[in-house]
C-alpha positions in Angstrom: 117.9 -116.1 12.5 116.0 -114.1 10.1 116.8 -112.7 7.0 117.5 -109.2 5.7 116.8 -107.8 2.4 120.0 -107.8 1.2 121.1 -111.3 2.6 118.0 -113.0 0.7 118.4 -111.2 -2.1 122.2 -112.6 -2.1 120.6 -116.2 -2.0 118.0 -115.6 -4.7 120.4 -114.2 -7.0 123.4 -116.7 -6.3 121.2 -119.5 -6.6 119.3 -118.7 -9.6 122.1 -117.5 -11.7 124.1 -121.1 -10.8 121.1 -123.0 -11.3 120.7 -121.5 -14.6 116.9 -122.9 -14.7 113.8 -122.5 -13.9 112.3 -124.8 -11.1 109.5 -126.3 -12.9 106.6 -129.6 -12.8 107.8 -132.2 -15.4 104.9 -131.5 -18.2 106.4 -127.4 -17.6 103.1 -126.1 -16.7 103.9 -124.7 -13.3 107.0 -123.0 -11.8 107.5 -124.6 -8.1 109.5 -123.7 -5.1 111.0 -127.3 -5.4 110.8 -129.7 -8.1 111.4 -133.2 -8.5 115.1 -132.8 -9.5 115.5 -130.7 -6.8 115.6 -127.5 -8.4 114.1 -124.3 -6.4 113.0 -121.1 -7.4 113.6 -117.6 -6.0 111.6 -118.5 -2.9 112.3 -121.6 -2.7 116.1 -121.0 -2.3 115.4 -118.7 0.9 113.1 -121.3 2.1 114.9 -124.0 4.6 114.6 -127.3 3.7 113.4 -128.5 7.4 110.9 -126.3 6.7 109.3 -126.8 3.6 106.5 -129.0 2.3 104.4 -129.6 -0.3 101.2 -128.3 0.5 103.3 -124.5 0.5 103.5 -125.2 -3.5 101.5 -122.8 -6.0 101.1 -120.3 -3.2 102.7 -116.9 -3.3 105.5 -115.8 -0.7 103.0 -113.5 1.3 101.0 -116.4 1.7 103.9 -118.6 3.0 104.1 -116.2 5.6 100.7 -116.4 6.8 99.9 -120.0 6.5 103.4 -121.0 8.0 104.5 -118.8 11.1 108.0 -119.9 11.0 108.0 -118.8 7.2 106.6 -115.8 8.9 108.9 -115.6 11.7 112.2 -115.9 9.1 111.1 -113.6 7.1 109.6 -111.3 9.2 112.0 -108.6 8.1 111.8 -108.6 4.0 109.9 -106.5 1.4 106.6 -108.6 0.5 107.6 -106.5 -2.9 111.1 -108.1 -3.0 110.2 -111.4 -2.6 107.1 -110.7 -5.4 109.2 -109.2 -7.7 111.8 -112.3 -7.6 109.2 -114.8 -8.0 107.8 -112.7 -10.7 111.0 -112.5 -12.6 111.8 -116.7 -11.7 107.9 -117.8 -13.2 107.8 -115.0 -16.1 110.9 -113.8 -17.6 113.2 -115.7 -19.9 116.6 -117.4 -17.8 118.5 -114.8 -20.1 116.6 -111.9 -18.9 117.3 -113.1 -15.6 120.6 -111.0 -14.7 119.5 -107.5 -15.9 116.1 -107.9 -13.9 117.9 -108.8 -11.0 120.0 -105.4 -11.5 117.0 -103.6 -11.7 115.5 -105.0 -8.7 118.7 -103.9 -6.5 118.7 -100.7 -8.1 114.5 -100.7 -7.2 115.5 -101.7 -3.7 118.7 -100.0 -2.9 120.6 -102.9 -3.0 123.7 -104.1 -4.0 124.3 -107.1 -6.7 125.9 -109.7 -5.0 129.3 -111.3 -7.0 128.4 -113.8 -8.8 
């Protein structure tokens, strides 16, 4: 099944806003799709599980679905600009900037927010 703009976006948003953190190495110096504890980041909450592995860490989403044709294949129908804007705002924006950059995003993309 692959994913539409509006379904992933759903995901991101729902998952970051629960999590309420950023998915980050232990010494803080790196944002990653999965961290020890488990938590994920934007991408890494619209990436399957069965799916992902290590070597896809400190690599951008485009590159996910380059490297890893069934990335490619899931995502085959989202924005590259989407998915870049919602790793921007998990790796670069404060957790409490979070829900008004997500706002602007769906406004950006002509989406709706989902309810949190």
């Amino acid at each position: 099944m692959t994913l539409t703009n509006q379904s992933a976006f759903d995901t991101m948003v729902n998952h970051l806003l629960k999590q309420g953190e950023k998915s980050r190495a232990y010494d803080r110096s790196t944002c990653l799709y999965r961290n020890p504890d488990g938590l994920k980041c934007a991408i890494g909450a619209i990436l399957p599980d069965d799916l992902y592995v290590s070597s896809m860490e400190n690599k951008l989403a485009q590159s996910l679905m380059h490297d890893y044709p069934t990335i490619g294949q899931l995502w085959e129908n989202l924005s590259i600009n989407l998915l870049a804007k919602m790793q921007y705002i998990h790796d670069n924006r404060a957790v409490s900037e979070w829900y008004d950059e997500f706002k602007a995003i769906a406004d950006d993309f002509n989406l709706s927010m989902p309810e949190y």
